[in-house]
VEXVEXVEX-44043 format. One record per residue: x, y, z of N, C-alpha, C in turn; residue in one letter. Coordinates in Angstrom, 1 decimal. Example, Ala and Ser with C-alpha at 12.3 -4.5 7.8 and 13.67 -1.06 7.14 Angstrom:
<recs>
       nu       nv       nw      cau      cav      caw       cu       cv       cw   resn
     13.2     -5.7      7.8     12.3     -4.5      7.8     13.2     -3.3      7.8      A
     12.8     -2.2      7.1     13.7     -1.1      7.1     12.9      0.0      7.9      S
</recs>
This chain:
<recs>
       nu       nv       nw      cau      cav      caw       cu       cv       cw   resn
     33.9     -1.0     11.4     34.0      0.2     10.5     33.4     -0.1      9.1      X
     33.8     -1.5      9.0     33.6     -2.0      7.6     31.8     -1.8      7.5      X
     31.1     -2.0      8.6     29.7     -2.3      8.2     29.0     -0.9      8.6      X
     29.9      0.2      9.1     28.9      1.5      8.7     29.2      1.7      7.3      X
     30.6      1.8      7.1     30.3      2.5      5.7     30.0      2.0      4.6      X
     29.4      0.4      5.0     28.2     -0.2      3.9     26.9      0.5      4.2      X
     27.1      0.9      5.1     25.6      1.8      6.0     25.0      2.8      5.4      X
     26.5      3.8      5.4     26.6      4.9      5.1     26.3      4.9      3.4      X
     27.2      4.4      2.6     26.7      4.4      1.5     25.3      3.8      1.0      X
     24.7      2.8      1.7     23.5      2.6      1.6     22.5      3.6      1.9      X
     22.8      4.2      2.7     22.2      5.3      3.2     22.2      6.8      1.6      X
     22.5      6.7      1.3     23.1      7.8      0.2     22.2      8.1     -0.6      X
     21.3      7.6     -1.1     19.9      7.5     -1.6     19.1      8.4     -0.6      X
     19.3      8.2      0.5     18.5      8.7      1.6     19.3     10.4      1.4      X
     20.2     10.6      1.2     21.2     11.9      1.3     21.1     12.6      0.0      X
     20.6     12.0     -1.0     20.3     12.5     -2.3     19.0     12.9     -2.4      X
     17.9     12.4     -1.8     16.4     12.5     -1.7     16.4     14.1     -1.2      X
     17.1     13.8      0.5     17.2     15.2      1.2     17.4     16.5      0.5      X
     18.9     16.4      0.3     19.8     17.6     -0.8     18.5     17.9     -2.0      X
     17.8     16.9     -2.7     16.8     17.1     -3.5     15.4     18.1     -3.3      X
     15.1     17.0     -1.8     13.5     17.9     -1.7     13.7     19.6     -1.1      X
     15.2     19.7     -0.2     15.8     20.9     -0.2     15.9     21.9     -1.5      X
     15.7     21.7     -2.5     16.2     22.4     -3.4     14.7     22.1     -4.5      X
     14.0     22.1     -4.4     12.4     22.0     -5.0     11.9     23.1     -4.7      X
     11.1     23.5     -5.6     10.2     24.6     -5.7      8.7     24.1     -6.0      X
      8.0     25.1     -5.2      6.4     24.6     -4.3      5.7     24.0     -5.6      X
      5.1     23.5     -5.9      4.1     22.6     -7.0      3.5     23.7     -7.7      X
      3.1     24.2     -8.5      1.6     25.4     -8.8      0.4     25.0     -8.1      X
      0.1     26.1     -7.7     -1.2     25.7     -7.6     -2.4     25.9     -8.2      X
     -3.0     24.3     -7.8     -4.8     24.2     -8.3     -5.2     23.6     -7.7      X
     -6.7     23.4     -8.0     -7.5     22.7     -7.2     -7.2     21.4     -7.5      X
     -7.1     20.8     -5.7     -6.9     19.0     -6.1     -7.7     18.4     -6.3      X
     -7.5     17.5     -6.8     -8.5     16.7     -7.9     -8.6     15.6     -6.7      X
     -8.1     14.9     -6.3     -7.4     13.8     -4.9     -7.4     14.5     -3.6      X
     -7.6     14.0     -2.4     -7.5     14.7     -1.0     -5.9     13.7     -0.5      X
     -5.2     14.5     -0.2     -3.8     13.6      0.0     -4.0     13.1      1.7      X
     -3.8     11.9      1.3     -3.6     11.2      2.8     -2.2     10.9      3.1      X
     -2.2     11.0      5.0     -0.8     10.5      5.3     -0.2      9.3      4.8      X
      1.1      9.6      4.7      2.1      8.2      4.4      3.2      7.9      5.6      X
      2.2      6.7      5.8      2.8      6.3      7.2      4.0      5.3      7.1      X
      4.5      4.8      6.0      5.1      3.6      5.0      5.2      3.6      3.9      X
      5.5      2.0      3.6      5.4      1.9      2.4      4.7      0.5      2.0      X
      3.2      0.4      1.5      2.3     -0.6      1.1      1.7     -1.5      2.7      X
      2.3     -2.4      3.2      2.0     -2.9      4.6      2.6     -3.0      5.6      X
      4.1     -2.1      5.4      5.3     -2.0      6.1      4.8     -0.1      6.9      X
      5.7     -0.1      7.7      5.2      1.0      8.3      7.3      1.9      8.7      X
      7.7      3.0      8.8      8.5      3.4      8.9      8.8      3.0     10.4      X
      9.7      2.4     10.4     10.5      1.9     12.0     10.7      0.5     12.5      X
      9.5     -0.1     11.5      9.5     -1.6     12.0     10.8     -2.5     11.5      X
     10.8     -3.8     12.5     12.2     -4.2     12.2     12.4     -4.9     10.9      X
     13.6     -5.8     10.7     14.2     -6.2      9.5     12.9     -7.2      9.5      X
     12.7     -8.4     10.4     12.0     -9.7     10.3     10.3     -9.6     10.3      X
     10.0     -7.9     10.6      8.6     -7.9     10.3      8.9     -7.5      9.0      X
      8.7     -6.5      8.6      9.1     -6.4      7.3      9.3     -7.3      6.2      X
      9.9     -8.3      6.5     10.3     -9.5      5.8      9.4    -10.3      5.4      X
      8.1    -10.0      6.3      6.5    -10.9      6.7      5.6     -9.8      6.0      X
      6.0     -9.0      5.2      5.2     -8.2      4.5      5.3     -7.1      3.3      X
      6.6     -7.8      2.8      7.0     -7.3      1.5      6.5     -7.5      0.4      X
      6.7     -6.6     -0.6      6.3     -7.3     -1.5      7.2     -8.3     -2.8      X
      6.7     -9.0     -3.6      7.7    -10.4     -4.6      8.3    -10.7     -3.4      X
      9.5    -11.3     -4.1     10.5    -12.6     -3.8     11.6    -12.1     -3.2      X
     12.3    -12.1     -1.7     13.6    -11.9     -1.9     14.6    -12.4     -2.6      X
     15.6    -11.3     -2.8     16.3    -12.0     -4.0     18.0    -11.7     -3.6      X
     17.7    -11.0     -2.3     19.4    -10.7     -1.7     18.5    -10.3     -0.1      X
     19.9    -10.5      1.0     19.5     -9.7      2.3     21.0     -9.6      3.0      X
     21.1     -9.0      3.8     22.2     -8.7      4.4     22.1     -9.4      5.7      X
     20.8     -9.3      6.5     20.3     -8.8      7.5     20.4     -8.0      8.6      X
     21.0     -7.1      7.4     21.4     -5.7      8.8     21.0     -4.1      8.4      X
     20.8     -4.5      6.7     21.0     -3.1      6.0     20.0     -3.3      4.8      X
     19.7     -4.2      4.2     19.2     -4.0      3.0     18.2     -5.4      3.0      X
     17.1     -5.5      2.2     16.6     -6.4      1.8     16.4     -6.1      0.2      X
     16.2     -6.8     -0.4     15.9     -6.5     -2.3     15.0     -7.8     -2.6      X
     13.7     -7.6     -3.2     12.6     -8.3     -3.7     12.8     -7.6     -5.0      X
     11.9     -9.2     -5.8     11.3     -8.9     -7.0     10.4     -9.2     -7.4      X
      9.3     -8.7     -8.0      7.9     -9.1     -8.7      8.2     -8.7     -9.6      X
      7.8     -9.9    -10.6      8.1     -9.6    -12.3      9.4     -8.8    -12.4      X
      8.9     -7.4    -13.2      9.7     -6.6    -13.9     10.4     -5.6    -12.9      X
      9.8     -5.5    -11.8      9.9     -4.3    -10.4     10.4     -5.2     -9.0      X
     11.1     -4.0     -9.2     12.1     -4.4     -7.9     12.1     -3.7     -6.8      X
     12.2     -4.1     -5.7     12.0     -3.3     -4.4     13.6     -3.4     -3.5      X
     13.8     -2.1     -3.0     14.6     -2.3     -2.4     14.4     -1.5     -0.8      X
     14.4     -2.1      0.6     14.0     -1.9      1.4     15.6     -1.8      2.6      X
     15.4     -0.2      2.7     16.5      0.1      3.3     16.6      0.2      5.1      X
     17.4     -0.3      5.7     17.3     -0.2      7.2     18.4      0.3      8.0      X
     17.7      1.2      8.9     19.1      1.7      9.8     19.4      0.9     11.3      X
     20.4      0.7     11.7     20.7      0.3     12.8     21.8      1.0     13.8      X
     21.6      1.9     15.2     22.4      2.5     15.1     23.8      0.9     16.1      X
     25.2      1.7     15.7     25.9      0.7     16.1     26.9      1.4     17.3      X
     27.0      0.4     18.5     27.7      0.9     19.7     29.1      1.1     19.1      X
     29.8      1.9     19.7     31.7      2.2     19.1     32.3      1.3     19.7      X
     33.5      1.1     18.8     34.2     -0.1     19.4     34.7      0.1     20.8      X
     35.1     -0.8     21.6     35.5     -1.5     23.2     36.7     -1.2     22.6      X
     37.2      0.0     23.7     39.0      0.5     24.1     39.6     -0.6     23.6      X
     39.4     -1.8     24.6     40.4     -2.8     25.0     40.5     -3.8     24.0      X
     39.7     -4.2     22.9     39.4     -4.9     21.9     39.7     -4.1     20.3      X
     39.0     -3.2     20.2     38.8     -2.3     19.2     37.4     -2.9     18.3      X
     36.7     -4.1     18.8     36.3     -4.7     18.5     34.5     -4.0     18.2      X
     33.6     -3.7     17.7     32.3     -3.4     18.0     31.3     -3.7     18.6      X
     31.0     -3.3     19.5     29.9     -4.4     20.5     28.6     -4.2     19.6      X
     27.7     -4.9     20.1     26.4     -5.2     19.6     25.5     -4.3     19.5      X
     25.0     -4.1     18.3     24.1     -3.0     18.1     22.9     -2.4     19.0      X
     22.6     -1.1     19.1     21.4     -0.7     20.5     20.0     -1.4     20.0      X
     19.7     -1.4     19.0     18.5     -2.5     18.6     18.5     -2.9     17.3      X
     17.5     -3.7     17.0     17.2     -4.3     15.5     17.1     -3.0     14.6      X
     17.6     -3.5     13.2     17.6     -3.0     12.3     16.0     -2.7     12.1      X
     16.2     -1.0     11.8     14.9     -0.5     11.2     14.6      0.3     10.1      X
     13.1     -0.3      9.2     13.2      0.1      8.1     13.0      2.1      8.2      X
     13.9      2.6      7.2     13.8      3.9      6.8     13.3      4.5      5.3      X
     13.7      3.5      4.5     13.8      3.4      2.8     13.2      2.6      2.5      X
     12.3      2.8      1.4     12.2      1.6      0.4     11.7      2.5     -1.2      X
     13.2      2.0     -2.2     13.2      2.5     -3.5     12.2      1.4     -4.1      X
     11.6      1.5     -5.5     11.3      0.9     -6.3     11.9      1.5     -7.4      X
     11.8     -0.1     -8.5     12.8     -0.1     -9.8     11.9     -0.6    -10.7      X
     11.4      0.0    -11.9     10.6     -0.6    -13.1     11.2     -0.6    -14.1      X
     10.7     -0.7    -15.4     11.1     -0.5    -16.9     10.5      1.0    -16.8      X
     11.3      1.9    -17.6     10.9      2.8    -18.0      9.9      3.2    -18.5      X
      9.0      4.4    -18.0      7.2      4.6    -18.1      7.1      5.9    -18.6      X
      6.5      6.3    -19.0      6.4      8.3    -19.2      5.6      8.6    -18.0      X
      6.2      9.4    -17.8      6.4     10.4    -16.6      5.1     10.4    -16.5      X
      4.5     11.3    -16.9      2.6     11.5    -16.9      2.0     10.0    -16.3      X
      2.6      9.1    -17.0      1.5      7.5    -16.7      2.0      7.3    -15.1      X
      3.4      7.3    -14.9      3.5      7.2    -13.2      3.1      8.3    -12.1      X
      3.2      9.5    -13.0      2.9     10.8    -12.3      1.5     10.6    -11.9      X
      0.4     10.4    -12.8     -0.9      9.6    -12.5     -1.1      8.9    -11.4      X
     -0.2      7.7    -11.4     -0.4      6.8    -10.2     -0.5      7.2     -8.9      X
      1.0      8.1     -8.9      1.2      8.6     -7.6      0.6      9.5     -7.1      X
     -0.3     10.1     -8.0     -1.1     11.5     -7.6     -2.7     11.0     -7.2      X
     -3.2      9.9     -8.1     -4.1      8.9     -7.7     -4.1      8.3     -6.3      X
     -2.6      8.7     -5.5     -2.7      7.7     -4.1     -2.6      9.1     -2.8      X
     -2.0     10.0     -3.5     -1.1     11.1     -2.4     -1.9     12.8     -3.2      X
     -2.3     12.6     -4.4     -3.0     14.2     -4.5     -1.7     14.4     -5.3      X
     -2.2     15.9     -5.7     -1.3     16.5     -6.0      0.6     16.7     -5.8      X
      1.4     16.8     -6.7      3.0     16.9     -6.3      2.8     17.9     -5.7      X
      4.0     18.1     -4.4      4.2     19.7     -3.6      5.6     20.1     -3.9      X
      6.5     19.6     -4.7      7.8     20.5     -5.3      7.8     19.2     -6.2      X
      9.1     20.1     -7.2      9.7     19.7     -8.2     11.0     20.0     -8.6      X
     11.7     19.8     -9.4     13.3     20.1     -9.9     13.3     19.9    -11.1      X
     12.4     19.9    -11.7     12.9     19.4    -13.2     12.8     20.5    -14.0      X
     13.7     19.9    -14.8     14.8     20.9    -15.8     15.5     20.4    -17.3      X
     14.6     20.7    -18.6     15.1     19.6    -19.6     14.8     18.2    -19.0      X
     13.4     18.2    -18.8     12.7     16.5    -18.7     13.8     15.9    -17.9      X
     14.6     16.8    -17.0     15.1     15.4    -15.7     15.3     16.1    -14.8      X
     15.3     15.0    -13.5     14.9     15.9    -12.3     14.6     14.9    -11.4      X
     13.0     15.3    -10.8     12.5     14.9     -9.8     11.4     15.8     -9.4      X
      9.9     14.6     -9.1      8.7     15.4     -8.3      8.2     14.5     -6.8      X
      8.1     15.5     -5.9      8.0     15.1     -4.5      6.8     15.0     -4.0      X
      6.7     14.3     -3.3      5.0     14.4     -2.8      5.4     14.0     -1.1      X
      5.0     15.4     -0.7      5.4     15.3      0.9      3.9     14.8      1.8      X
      4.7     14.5      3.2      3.1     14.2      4.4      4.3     14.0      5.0      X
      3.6     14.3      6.6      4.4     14.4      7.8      5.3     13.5      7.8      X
      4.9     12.0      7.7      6.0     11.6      8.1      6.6     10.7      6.9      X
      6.5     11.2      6.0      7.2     10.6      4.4      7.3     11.2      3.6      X
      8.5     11.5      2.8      9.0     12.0      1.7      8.8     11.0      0.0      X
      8.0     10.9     -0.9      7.6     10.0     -1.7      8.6     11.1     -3.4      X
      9.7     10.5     -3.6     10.6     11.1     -4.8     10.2     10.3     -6.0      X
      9.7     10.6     -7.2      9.7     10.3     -8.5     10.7     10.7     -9.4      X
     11.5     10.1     -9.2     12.9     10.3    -10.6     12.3     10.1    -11.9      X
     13.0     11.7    -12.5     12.7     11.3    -13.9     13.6     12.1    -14.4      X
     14.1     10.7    -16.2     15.1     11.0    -17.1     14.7     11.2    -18.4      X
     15.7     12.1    -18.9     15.3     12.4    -20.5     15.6     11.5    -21.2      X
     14.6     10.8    -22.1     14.7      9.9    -23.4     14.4     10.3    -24.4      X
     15.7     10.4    -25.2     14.5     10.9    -27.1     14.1     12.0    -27.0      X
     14.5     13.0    -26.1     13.8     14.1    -25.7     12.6     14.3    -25.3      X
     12.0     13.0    -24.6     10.8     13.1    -23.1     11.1     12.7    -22.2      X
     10.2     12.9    -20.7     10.8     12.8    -20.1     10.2     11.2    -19.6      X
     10.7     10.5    -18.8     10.4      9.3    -18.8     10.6      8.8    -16.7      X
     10.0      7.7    -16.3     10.7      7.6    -14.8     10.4      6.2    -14.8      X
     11.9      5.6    -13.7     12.0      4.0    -13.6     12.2      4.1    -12.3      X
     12.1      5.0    -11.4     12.5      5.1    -10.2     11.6      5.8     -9.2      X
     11.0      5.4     -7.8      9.8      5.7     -7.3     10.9      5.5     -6.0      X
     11.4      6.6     -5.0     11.8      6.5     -3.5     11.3      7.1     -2.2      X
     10.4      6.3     -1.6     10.1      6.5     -0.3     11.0      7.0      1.2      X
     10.6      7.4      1.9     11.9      7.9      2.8     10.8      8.3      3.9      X
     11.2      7.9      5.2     10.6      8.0      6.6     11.3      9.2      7.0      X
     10.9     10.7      7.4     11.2     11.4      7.5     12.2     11.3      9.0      X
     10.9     10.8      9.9     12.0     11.0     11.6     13.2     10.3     11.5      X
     12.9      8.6     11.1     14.7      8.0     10.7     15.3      8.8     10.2      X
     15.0      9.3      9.0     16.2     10.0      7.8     16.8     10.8      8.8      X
     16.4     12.1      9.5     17.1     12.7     10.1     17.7     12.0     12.0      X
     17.5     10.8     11.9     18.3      9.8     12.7     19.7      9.8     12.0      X
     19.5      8.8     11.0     20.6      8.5      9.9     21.7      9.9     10.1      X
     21.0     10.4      9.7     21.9     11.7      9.0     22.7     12.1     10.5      X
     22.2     12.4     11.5     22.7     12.6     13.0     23.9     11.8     13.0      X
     23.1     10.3     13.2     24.5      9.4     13.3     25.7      9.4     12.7      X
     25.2      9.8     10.8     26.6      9.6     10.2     27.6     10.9     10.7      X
     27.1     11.8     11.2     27.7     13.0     12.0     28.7     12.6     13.0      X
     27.8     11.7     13.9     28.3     11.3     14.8     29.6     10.9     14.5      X
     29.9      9.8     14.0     30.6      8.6     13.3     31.8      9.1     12.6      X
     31.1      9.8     11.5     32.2     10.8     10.8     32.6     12.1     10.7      X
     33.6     12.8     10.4     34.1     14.1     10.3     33.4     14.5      8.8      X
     33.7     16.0      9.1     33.2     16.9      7.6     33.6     16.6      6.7      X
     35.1     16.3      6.6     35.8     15.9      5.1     35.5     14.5      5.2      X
     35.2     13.5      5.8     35.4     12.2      5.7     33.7     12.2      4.8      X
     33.2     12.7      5.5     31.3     12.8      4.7     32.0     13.1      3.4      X
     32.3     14.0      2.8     32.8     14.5      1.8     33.2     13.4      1.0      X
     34.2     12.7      1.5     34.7     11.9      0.0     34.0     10.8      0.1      X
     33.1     10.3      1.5     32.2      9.3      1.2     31.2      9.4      0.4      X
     30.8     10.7      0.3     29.6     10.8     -0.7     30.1     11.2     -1.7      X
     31.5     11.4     -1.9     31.7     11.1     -3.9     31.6      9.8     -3.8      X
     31.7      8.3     -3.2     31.6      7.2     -3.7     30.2      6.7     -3.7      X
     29.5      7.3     -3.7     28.2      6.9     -3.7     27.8      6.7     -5.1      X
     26.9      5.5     -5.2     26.9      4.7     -6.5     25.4      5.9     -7.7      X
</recs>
C-alpha cells in the first residue's frame, strides 16, 4: 500500500495538468507562424518505454531513482524529473502481501525545473518546437499555457514576479498513460480516499 500511495502522489502533477488543460480556454486565433508537429515524448524517450531504457537516454546526471516511480537528472541549472507508472497486482488473501507487478515501470511524465525566465523567452522556445499555444488559464500573470497533439499534453507554468509574469516550470504528460493512471487510482481507491489524497499533494 505503502508504494501506491508514493505512486499516487507522484502521480499528482499528472492530476493537476488534467484538472488544468480541462479548464483552459481555446488560444486566439492567427496565423501560425510554426506547423506543429506530433509529440510522441519527451527529447529521445518516447511515452511507454520502460524505467532502464529511459535511463539510456536521459538527459544530465541522475541524481536520485527509486526504480519503480521516479527518476530525477541534472544538467547544470535544469532539472528533469521523469515520472513512471507501474500497474501493481492486489495483495494475496492468504499473505496480504503484494505480488509482483504486471510489467516494468513505464514512463508517463517528465517535468522540467529551471531558474526563472519571462514567460515570452520560454513561451518562444516552446512555440519554436510545437507552433502555436492551444489553451491557456492565465489570470494576473499566473496560470498556465498548453500546447496539445494526440498523444501529449506540453504545460508551461507561469508565476507572478514584481508584477510579470515569469516560468520555471515546463510539464510533459503522455496522454493514453495519464488516463491509465487515473483508471487505476480509481481502481485502488474510493471517492473520499482520492479526496484527502490529493489535499496531500506537494
Amino acid at each position: 500500500m505503502k508504494r501506491i500511495i508514493e505512486g499516487f502522489l507522484a502521480a499528482c502533477v499528472l492530476a493537476a495538468c488534467t484538472s488544468l488543460i480541462a479548464q483552459t480556454t481555446p488560444a486566439p486565433k492567427e496565423p501560425a507562424k510554426t506547423t506543429a508537429r506530433s509529440i510522441e515524448g519527451f527529447n529521445k524517450t518516447k511515452w511507454g518505454d520502460s524505467l532502464n531504457s529511459v535511463k539510456e537516454n536521459l538527459l544530465g546526471k541522475i541524481t536520485y531513482t527509486d526504480e519503480k516511480k521516479i527518476i530525477t537528472s541534472r544538467d547544470g541549472d535544469i532539472e528533469y524529473l521523469y515520472g513512471f507508472f507501474m500497474r501493481e497486482s492486489p495483495p494475496a488473501a492468504e499473505t496480504g502481501e503484494t505480488a509482483a507487478a504486471e510489467a516494468e515501470p513505464r514512463l508517463y511524465y517528465v517535468a522540467v525545473r529551471f531558474p526563472y525566465l519571462a514567460m515570452d523567452e520560454v513561451n518562444r522556445r516552446i512555440q519554436d518546437q510545437y507552433g502555436p499555444f492551444t489553451g491557456e488559464t492565465l489570470k494576473n500573470n499566473q496560470g498556465a499555457r498548453i500546447w496539445e497533439s494526440d498523444k501529449t499534453s506540453v504545460v508551461m507554468w507561469v508565476d507572478e514576479y514584481e508584477k510579470r509574469p515569469f516560468s520555471r516550470k515546463i510539464t510533459y504528460v503522455g496522454k493514453e498513460l495519464a488516463k491509465e493512471v487515473n483508471k487505476y487510482q480509481e481502481e485502488v481507491f474510493s471517492r473520499t480516499e482520492l479526496e484527502i489524497l490529493k489535499r496531500l499533494q506537494p
